[in-house]
C-alpha positions as CSV (number, residue, x, y, z in Angstrom):
1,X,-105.2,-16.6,20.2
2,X,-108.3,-16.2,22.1
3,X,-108.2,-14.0,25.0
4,X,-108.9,-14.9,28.4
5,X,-108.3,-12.4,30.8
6,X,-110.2,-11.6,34.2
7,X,-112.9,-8.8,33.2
8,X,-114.3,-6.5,36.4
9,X,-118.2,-5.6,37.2
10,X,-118.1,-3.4,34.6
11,X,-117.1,-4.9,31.8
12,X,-119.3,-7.8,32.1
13,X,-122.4,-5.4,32.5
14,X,-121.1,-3.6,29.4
15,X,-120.9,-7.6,27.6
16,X,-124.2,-8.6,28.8
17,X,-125.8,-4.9,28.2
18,X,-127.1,-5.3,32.2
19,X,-126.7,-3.0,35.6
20,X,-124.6,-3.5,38.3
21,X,-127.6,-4.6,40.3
22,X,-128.5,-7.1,38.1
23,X,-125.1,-8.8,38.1
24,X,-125.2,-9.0,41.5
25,X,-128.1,-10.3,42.0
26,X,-127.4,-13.2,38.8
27,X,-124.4,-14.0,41.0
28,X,-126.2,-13.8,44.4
29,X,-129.7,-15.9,43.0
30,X,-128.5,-17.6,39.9
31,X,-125.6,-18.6,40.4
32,X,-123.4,-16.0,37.7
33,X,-119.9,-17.6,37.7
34,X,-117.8,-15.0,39.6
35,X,-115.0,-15.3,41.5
36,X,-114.4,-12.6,44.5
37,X,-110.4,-11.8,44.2
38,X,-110.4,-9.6,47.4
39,X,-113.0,-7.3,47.5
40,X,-114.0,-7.5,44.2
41,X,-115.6,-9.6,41.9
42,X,-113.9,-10.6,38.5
43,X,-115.2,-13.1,35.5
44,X,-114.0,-15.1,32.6
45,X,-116.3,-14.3,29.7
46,X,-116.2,-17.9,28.8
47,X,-117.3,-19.1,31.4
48,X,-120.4,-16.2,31.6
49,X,-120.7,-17.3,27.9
50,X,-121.6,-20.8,29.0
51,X,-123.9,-20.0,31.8
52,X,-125.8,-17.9,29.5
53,X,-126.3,-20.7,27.1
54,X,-126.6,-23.3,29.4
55,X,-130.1,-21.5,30.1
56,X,-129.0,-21.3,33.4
57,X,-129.5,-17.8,33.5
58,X,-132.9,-18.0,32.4
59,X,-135.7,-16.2,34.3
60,X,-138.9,-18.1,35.1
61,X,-142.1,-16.3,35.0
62,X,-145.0,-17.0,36.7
């Protein structure tokens, strides 16, 4: 059985190997899936696995 539980800040900057600030901004400018469950924000690593191979994650450089 695959787990699917809600994961905090934290834990998806520990998945990702990222700051605080950076998921923030991802969510803020990139559109991070995140859902705000009162004053914080939560994630289903499925669904920040599929952003992240949808690409649509990807930073442009100019």
């Amino acid at each position: 059985m695959v787990e699917d539980r809600w994961v905090t800040v934290e834990e998806i900057c520990k998945y990702l190997n990222v700051s605080n600030e950076t998921v923030y901004k991802w969510i803020d400018r990139m559109g991070l899936p995140a859902h705000k469950v009162g004053r914080r924000w939560m994630f289903k690593r499925a669904q920040v696995d599929q952003w992240v191979q949808s690409g649509d994650g990807a930073i442009e450089t100019k």
